[in-house]
N, C-alpha and C positions, 0 to 999 in steps of 0.2 A: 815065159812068165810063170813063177811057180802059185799053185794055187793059196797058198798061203799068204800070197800079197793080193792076191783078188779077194780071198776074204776079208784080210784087215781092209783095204778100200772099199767093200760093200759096209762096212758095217761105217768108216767115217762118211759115206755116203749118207747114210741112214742116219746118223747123228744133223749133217748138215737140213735133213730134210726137217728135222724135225725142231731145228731152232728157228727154221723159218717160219714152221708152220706154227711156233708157236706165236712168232711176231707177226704175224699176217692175222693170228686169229681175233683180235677185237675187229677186223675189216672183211673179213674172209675163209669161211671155211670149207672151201668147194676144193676140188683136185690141186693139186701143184705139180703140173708135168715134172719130168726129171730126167734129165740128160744128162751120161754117165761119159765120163773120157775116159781112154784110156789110162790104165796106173802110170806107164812109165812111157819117156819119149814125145810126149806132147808137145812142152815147150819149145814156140818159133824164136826165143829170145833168149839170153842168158847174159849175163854181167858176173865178172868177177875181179878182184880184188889182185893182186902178183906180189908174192913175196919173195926174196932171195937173203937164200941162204948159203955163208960160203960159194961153191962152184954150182948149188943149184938154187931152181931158180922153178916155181910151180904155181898152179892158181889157189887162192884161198875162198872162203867163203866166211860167215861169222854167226855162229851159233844163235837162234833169236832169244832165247831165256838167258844163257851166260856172256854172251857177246864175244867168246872166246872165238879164236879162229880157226878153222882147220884145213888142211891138203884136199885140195881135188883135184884127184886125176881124170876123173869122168863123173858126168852128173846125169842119173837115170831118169831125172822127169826131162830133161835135152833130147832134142832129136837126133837120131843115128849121127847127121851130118852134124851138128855141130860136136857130139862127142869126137869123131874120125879129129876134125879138124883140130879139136884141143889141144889131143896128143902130137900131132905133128908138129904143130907152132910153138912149143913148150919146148919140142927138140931139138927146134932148128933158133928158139930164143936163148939157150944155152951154147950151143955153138957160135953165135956172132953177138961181138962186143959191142956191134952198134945198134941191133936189135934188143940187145939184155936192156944196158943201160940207163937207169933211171926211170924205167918202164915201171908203173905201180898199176894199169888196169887194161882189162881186154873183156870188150865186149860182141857177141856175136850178135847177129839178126840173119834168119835165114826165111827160107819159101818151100811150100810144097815143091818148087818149080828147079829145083838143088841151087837154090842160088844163095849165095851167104857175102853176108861184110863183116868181115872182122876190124873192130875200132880199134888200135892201139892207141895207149895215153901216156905220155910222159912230164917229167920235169926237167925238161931240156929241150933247147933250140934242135930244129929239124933239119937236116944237113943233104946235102945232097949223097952223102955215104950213105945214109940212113933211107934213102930210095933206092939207091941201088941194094941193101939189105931187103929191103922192103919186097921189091921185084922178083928177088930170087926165092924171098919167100912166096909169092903168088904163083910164081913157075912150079915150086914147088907141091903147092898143094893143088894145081892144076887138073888136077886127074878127079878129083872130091866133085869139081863142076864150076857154074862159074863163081869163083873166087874175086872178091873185091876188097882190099885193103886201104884204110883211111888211117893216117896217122894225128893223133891232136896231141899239141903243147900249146903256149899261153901263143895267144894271138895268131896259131897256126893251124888249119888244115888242109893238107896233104891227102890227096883222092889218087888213089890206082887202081881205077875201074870207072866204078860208081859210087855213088854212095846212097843206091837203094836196092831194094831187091822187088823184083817182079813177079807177086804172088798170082796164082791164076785158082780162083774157089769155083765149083759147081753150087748152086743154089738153084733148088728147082728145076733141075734141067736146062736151067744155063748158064752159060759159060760168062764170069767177070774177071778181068784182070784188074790189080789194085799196085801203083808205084807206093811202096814203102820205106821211108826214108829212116836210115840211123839218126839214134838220136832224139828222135820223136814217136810218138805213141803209135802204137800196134797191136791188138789184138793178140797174148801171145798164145793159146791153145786154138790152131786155126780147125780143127774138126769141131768143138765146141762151136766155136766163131762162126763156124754157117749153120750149127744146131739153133744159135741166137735168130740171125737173120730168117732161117726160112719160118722159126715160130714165129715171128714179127709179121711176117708177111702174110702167115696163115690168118693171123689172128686183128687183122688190120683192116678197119674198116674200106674196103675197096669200092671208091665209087668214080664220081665222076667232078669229086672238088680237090682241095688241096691240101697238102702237106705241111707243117712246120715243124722242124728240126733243130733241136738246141744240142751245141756241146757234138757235131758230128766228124771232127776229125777231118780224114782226109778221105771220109764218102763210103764207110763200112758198109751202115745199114743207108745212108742216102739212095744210092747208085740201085741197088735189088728194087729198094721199094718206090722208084720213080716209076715202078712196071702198074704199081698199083693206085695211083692219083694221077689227077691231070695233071698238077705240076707240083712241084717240093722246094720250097724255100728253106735253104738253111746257115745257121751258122757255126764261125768258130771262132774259138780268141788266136790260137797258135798259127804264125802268118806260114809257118813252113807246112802244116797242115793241109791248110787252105791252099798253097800253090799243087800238093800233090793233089788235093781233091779236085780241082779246076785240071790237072793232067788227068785224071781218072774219068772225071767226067767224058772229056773226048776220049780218050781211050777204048768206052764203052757206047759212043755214041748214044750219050743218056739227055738227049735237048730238050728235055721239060725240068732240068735243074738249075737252079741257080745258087749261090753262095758268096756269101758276105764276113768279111774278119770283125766277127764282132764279140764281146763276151755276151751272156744271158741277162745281164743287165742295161746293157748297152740297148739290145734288142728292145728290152722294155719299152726305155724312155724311147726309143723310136716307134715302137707299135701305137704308143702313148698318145703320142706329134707332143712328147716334151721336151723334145731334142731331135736338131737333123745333122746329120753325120754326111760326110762327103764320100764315105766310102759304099752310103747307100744313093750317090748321084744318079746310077744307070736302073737304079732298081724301082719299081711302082708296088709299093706294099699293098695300094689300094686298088688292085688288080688279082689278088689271090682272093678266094674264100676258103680260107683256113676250114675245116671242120676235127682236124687231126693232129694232133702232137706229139714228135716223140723226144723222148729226153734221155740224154746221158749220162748224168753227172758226176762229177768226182766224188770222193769218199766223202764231204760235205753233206754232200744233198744239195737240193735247192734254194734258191734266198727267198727271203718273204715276196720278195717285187714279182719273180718269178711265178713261185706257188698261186700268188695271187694273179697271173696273169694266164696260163694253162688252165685254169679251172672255170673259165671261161670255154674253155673246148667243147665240141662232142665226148671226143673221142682223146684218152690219156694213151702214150704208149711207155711207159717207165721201164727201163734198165736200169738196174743199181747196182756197184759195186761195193755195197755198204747196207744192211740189211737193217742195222740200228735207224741209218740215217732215213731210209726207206722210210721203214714202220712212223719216223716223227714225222716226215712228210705226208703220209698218210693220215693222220689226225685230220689237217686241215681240207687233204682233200676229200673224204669222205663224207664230209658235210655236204658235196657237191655232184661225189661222184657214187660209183660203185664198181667194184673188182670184178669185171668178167673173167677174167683167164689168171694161170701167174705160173710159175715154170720157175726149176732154178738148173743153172748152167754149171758145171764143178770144172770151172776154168785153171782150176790151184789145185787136183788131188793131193791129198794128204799135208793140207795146210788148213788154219784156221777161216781163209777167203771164202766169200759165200758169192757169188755172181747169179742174181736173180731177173723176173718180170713180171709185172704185172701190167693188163692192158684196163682202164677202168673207161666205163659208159658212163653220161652224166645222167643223174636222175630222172628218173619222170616225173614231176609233180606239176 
C-alpha cells in the first residue's frame, strides 16, 4: 500500500470524525474512540452488476454522483479472495454458453475462514446443463478454498455447496464462530466488526441482570455479550436471520440466549401486554430484568414506540449506521439519558458511510 493512499484515508478519517463530532456535540463532547480499517481489502461482501459486450462479458459497477457504469476487473476495498475469484469466474463465464447466458449479476460473500459463495442471477430458467456448468466451475476455482455456488432465476435456487459461509472472529480472547447466510445481512468489514463488538462489551454495563436487544440479526453482538448478563433477550424481523442466529446460538453454546422473529415494534406492543403474539408462546418476558439495551437500527433510526420504550433503561447501547438519524434520536433521549462513551467505526473507507456508538446512562435526578 503506497503511502499516499494512507494519507488520503487519514485525513477522510479525520473529516469523518469530525462530522460526528459535530452531531454528537449538543449531546456530548467527551472523546470519540476511533477505529481505523484498513484502506484496501476489507470488504467480506461485494455485489456487482454483469454486462456483455459482443464476445466479452465483465462485472460493472455504477458511479454514485453520474450513475454511469464502469468495468471492474478487480475491486481494492474486496478481500484478496474475492478479488482471485473475480477474475477466474469472468474467464471461465466467457468460455461457457450456459454460464454467460442472460447472467446480469454476481454476488460474493466470503470469511476470514477462505470460505466464499458466489451468487449467480439470471433471466432464465436453470437447466441441468447450467449445473453441470456450474460444477466445473466450483472444481474450478477449488484451489481459492471452499468454494460454494448458488444459482438464482425467478422461482429458482440452485445450491452447490452451501449457501453460507462460516466465519470464525476472535473477540476478546475468544473464539465465536457465526453461519452467514447469502442474501442476507452481514457485517461486511469483519476487523472493524469485532473492533464494534469488543468496544460494546468493554463499555457494557456488566452485571448480574439482563440484556435486551433490538434489530440483532443473526447473533453478531448477541452471542459475545451473553458473556456479560445473566441472560439476553433478543429480537429480529428477518426469519432467515433468526434461523442462523438460533444455529449460532448452539454453535457457541451460548444457553443464556434466547430470540424471537419480531420487528421493534412488534416488541413494544408485547413489552406493553397490548398485544400477545404466539411466536412469543415459549418465552416469559416477565422473568427478565432488563436493565440494558442495545439497538441496531437501520438507516431510519428508531420509531417514536421504540425511543419511547428504551428510555425507560438503565443503560442505552446504540449502534448507528446513520449519524443524522442518530443525532434525531438523540434529542429525545437526552432528556432521559446521558452519553457515557461513543466511538466511530469506518466500516466504508473512503465513502461518505459513517458507522458509529454511543453507550448512554440514564440520569440521576
Amino acid at each position: 500500500m503506497s503511502s499516499d493512499l494512507q494519507i488520503q484515508y487519514d485525513l477522510q478519517l479525520i473529516n469523518k470524525q469530525k462530522e460526528l463530532a459535530n452531531l454528537l456535540n449538543p449531546f456530548y463532547s467527551g472523546p470519540i474512540t476511533t477505529y481505523a480499517s484498513s484502506p484496501q481489502h476489507y470488504r467480506m461482501r461485494a455485489e456487482f452488476r454483469i454486462w456483455h459486450e459482443g464476445t466479452d462479458t465483465f462485472h460493472i459497477m455504477f458511479n454514485q454522483q453520474t450513475k454511469e457504469k464502469y468495468k471492474v476487473d478487480n475491486l481494492p476495498a474486496a478481500n484478496l479472495l474475492i478479488n482471485m475469484a473475480m477474475k477466474e469466474v469472468i474467464e471461465k463465464v466467457i468460455s461457457s454458453q450456459e454460464l454467460r447466458t442472460k447472467l446480469f449479476q454476481i454476488d460474493y460473500l466470503s470469511s476470514t475462514t477462505n470460505e466464499l459463495v458466489i451468487s449467480m442471477i439470471y433471466h432464465k430458467k436453470l437447466t441441468p446443463e447450467w449445473i453441470s456448468a456450474a460444477e466445473d466451475l466450483q472444481t474450478h476455482l477449488a484451489h481459492l478454498g471452499k468454494i460454494n455456488i448458488i444459482g438464482r432465476a425467478k422461482k429458482q435456487k440452485l445450491v452447490l455447496g452451501s449457501d453460507y459461509v462460516n466465519e470464525c472472529l476472535s473477540i476478546n480472547g475468544q473464539t465465536y464462530v457465526f453461519k452467514q447466510i447469502e442474501n442476507s445481512f452481514t457485517q461486511p468489514n469483519a476487523s472493524i466488526n469485532v473492533n464494534m463488538i469488543e468496544w460494546v462489551a468493554e463499555n457494557a454495563s456488566q452485571n448480574q441482570t439482563d440484556l435486551l436487544e433490538l434489530y440483532c440479526g443473526a447473533g453478531n453482538f448477541t452471542i459475545p455479550l451473553g458473556r456479560s448478563f445473566r441472560k439476553v433477550f433478543a429480537t429480529e424481523i428477518s426469519k432467515t436471520s433468526v434461523n442462523a442466529a438460533h444455529e449460532n446460538i448452539k454453535s457457541n453454546n451460548a444457553n443464556n440466549i434466547e430470540i424471537a422473529r419480531l420487528s421493534s415494534e412488534e416488541f413494544v406492543e408485547a413489552y406493553n401486554k397490548v398485544r400477545e403474539f404466539k411466536r412469543l408462546k415459549a418465552i416469559q418476558l416477565d422473568t427478565y430484568d432488563f436493565t440494558s439495551v442495545l439497538v441496531d437500527p437501520p438507516r431510519a433510526g428508531l420509531d417514536p414506540g421504540t425511543l419511547k420504550l428504551i428510555s425507560q433503561f438503565e443503560h442505552i447501547i446504540y449502534i448507528s449506521c446513520n449519524p443524522q438519524t442518530l443525532a434525531e434520536n438523540l434529542e429525545q433521549l437526552s432528556n432521559s439519558h446521558q452519553i457515557k462513551a461513543a466511538a466511530i467505526f469506518d466500516q466504508f473507507p473512503f465513502t461518505p458511510h459513517i458507522e458509529s456508538g454511543v453507550i448512554l446512562s440514564k440520569n440521576n435526578k
